[in-house]
N, C-alpha and C positions, 0 to 999 in steps of 0.2 A: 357359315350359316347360309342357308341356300335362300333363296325367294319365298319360299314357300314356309322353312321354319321363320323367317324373317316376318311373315306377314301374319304365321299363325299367334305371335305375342304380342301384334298391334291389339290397342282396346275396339276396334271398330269390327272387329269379327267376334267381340266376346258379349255376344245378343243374350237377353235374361229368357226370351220366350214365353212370357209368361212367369216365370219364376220371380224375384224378388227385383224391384223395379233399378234400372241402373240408375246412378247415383250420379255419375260422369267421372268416375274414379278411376286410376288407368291401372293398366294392363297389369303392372307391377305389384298390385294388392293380392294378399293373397284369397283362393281361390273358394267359395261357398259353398260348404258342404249341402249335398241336396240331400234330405232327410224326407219328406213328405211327398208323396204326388200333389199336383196343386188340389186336385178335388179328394184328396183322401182314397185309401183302398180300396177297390169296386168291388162288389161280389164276386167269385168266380161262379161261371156259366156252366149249370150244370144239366139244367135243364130244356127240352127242345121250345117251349113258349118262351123263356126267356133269350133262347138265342136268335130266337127270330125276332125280338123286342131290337137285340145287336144289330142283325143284318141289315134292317132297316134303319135304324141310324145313321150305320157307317154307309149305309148305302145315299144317304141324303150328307154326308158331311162333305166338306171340302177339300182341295188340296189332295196333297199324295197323304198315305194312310203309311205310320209305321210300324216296323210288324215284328215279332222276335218269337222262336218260343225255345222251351227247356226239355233240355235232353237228360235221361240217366244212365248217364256213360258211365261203363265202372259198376255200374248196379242191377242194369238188367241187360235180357239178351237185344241185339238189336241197338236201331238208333231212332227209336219212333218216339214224338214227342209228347209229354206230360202236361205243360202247359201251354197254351198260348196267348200272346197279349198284343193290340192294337191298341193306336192311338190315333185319332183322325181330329181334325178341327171341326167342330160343332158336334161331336160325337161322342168325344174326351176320352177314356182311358176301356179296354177292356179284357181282362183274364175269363179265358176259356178254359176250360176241363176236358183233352179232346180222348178221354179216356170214358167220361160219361158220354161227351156227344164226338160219335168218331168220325160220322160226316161232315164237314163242313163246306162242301160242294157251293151249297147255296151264300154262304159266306165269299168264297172265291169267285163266283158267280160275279153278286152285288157290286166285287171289286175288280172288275175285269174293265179293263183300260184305263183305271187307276194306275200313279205309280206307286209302289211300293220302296220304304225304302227298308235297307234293312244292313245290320250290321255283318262281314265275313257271309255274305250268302249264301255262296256254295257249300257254309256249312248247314243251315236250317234248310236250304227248299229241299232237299229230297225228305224231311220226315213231312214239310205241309204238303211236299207233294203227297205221299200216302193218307191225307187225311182230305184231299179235294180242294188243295190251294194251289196255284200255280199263278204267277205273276203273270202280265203280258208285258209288264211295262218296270223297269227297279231303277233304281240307286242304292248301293254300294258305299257306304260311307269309310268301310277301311281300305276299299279299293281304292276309293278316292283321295284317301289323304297316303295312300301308297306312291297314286299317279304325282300329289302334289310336292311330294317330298319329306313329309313329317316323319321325323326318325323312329316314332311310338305310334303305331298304328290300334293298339286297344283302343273298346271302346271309352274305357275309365280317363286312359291320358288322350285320347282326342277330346272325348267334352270338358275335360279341365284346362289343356292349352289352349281350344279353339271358343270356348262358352265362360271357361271361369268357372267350373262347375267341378263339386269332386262327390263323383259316386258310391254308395260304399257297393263294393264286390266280394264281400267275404261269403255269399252265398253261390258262387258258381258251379262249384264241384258238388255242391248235396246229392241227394238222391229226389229228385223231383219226379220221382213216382208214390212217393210218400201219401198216404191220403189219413185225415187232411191235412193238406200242407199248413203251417206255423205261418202265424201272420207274418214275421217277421222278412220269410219268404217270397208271402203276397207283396209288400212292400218294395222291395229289392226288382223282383219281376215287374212291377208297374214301373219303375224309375228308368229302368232298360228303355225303356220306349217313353218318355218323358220328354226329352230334349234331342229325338234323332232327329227328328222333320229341322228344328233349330238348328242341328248339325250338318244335315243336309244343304241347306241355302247357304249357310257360313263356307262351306267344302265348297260348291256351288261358283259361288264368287271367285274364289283364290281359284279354281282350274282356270274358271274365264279370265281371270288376271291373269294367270302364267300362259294363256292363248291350249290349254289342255282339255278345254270342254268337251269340246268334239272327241277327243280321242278317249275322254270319261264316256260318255256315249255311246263308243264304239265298244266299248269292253260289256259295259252293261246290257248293251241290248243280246250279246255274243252269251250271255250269262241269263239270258231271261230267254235266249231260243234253243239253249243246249239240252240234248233230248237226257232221259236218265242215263246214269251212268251204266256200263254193260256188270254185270257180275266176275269181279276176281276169279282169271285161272288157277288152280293150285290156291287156293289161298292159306293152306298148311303151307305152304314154302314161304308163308312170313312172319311163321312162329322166331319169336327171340331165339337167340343163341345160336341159330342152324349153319351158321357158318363152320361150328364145330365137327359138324353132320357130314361123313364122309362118304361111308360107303353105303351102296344102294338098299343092303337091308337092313341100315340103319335109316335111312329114309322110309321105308317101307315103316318103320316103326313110328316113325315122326306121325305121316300120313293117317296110320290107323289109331294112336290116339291122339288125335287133331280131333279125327271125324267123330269117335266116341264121344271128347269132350263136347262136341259141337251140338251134337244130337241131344244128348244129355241137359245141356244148358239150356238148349231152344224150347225142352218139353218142361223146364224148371220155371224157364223164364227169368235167368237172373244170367251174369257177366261171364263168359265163358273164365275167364282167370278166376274166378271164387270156386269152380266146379275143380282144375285143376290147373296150376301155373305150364307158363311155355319153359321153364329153365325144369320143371318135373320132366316133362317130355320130354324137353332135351336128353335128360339123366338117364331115361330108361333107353332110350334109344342110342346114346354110345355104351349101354352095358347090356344089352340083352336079354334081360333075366330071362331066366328059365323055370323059375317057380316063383309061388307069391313071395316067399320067405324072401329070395334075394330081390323082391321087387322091392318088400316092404326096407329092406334096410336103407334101399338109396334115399337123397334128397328130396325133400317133398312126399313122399310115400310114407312118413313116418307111423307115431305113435298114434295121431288124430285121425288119421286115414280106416277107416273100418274095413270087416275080412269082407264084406259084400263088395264096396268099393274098392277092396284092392282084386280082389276076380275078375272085376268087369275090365280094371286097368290091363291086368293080366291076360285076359282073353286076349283084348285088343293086339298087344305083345304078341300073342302064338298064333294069332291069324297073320300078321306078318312073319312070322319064322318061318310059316306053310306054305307060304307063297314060292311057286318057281321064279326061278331065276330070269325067266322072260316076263315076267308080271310086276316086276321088280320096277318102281322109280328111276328115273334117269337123272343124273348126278344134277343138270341145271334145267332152266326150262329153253327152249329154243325163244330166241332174241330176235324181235322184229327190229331192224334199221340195223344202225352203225355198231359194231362190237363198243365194250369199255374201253374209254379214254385211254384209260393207262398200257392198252394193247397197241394203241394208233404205231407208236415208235417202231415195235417190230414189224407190226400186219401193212403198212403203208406210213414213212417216214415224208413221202410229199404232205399226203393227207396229216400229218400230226402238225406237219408247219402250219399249215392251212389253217387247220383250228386255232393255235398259237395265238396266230396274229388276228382272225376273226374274232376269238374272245378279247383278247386286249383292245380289239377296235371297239368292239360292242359295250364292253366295260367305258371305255374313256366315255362315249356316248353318253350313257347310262349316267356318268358322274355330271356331265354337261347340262344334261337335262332333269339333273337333278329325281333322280326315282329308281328303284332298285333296280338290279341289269337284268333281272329272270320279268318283270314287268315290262319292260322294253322288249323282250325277245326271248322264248324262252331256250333255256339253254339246249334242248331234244332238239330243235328246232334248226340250230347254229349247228351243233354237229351234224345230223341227217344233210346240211345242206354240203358243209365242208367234209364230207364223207364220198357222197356224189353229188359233185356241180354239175351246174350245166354245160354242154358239150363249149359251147360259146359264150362265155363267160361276159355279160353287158346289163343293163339297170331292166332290159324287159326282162329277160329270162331269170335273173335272180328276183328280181319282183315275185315272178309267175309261181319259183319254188316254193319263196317264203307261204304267199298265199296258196300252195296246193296245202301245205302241211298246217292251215288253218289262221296263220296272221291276220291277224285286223288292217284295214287300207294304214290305218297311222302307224301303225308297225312296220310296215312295210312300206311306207314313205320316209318313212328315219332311219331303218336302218339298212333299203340296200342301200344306198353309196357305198358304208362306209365297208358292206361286206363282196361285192364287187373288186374294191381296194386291197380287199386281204386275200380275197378269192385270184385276183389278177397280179398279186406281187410274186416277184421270183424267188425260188427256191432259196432260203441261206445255204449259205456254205458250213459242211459243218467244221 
């Protein structure tokens, strides 16, 4: 047990927040289902007078503000959000509707050099970004119990190991574009944000015990100044199965009904896989059909497939068979940095040592300091370096790589040494 699970089952990190007052019962008890937000379900904000009623609250409350909303992944196109909910002190609890109000600019505004805290970040801020939220300032609460050590990083079993708290989550997959959403819903989405800020200060603590703050810090703020993400090349080349996908006018096939489904979905508005599965494209694409007939017989194209939807599938199919041979896909994409691992042995057997022992260093670290090895250093990061070292291999210039390729200062004070050491050791004999 490391430090950190060590410290996360003392009773002194398991704060009620508000919830049911502690009793001074230890740690050992089992754990309080949280049923109720403390003030009951708030309305959801659907209206522009009443979310200005919000802005201004949250804009007068205290403390960092927690922030969560709901995706309907699986259900529509895109990853734009359905709900969203805050919770600030003296503000208490709030569900917004950012489907009736899509601006919330002046919300983000209000809470600009706030911190925010928020659950897996990097998965919500890009839909608040599209709605006029952008943080200046976060915490990261699974980052941080990633940083601290806790082998369960949900949000479910951190507020139950670290609060005593057990939330129910049986509502996380729905479709929360639903309207109106089931209270039972509303309920579940207010509890998300309930006990973050309480989990926040309990995380808090335990990095500054483990001497980790600073380097929580460093990550967070790296995550509150990373601009959006660029848009996926090719993003047909990660449809399921295409491993299968050999030849280029089989690609050619993949490519054109990727883009049909894509289109199709986007003007639908619902899941590209409800329009047509990636293992259907697969099918037509290592068989070629040449008429609807033999399109409809393969997998997925079946009986439920209608003659209008099987034409369009089909088109798609014989705009690739038309295509020349120079217009044709190219088997892979061109690879920025180091070829795959598993090539290192032929294409440079120095460099495969290299890595070797830079992983196994970076690993042992990673077990030492108790927190996963891709958190300490990510693995692109370790190969690009043992791929091309520095000409002069010493603590500046491997410093200097780590942070060209984006390390944080505390990443980069922990782990060159120890990849210096692996960078600097002699070749094994084979």
């Amino acid at each position: 047990m490391t430090d950190a699970q060590d410290t996360a089952a003392d009773s002194t990190l398991r704060t009620t927040g508000g919830a049911p007052p502690d009793d001074g019962g230890s740690a050992t008890e089992a754990p309080i289902p949280l049923l109720e937000p403390r003030e009951g379900i708030p309305p959801v904000i659907t209206e522009d007078d009443a979310l200005a009623e919000v802005i201004a609250a949250f804009a007068a409350g205290s403390g960092p503000v927690a922030v969560d909303a709901e995706r309907a992944s699986g259900y529509r196109y895109g990853q734009r959000a359905y709900l969203v909910q805050l919770r600030r002190e003296g503000a208490g609890t709030a569900l917004i509707d950012p489907v009736a109000c899509p601006d919330l600019s002046g919300l983000g505004e209000a809470l600009s050099g706030v911190e925010w805290v928020l659950h897996a970040a990097t998965q919500d801020l890009p839909c608040l970004r599209e709605i006029g939220m952008v943080p200046t300032s976060l915490f990261d609460t699974e980052l941080a119990g990633r940083l601290a050590g806790f082998p369960r990083v949900g949000l479910g079993a951190m507020v139950e190991g670290v609060l005593g708290f057990v939330l129910e989550k049986g509502h996380s997959a729905v479709d929360w574009s639903t309207r109106p959403l089931p209270e039972p819903w509303l309920r579940y989405a207010a509890l998300d944000v309930e006990l973050l800020v309480d989990l926040r200060d309990a995380l808090e603590k335990e990095l500054d015990r483990q001497g980790k703050l600073e380097w929580a810090r460093q990550e967070f703020d790296a995550i509150a100044a990373a601009p959006p993400a660029e848009p996926r090349k090719d993003p047909w080349r990660r449809t399921s199965g295409m491993h299968k996908v050999r030849r280029r006018r089989q690609l050619a096939v993949v490519r054109e009904l990727w883009e049909t489904r894509d289109r199709i979905a986007q003007r639908r508005d619902v899941s590209p896989g409800k329009v047509l599965s990636d293992a259907a494209i697969v099918e037509a694409a290592l068989a070629v059909p040449t008429t609807v007939q033999a399109l409809a017989a393969l997998n997925g194209f079946g009986h439920r497939v209608g003659r209008r939807q099987l034409d369009q599938w089909q088109a798609a199919v014989d705009r690739a068979r038309a295509l020349t041979d120079a217009a044709l896909p190219q088997p892979g994409q061109p690879v920025a940095g180091p070829p795959p691992p598993r090539a290192w042995a032929d294409k440079d057997p120095v460099a495969a040592a290299r890595l070797s022992a830079a992983r196994a260093a970076v690993s042992a670290l990673a077990e030492q300091l108790g927190m996963p090895q891709e958190n300490l250093m990510t693995p692109d990061t370790v190969r690009r370096v043992c791929w091309e070292p520095p000409q002069v291999v010493d603590a500046e210039s491997v410093g200097a790589a780590l942070a060209g390729y984006g390390a944080r200062p505390w990443q980069v004070e922990q782990v060159t040494p120890v990849l210096v050491a692996a960078l600097s050791a002699p070749p094994q004999e084979a």
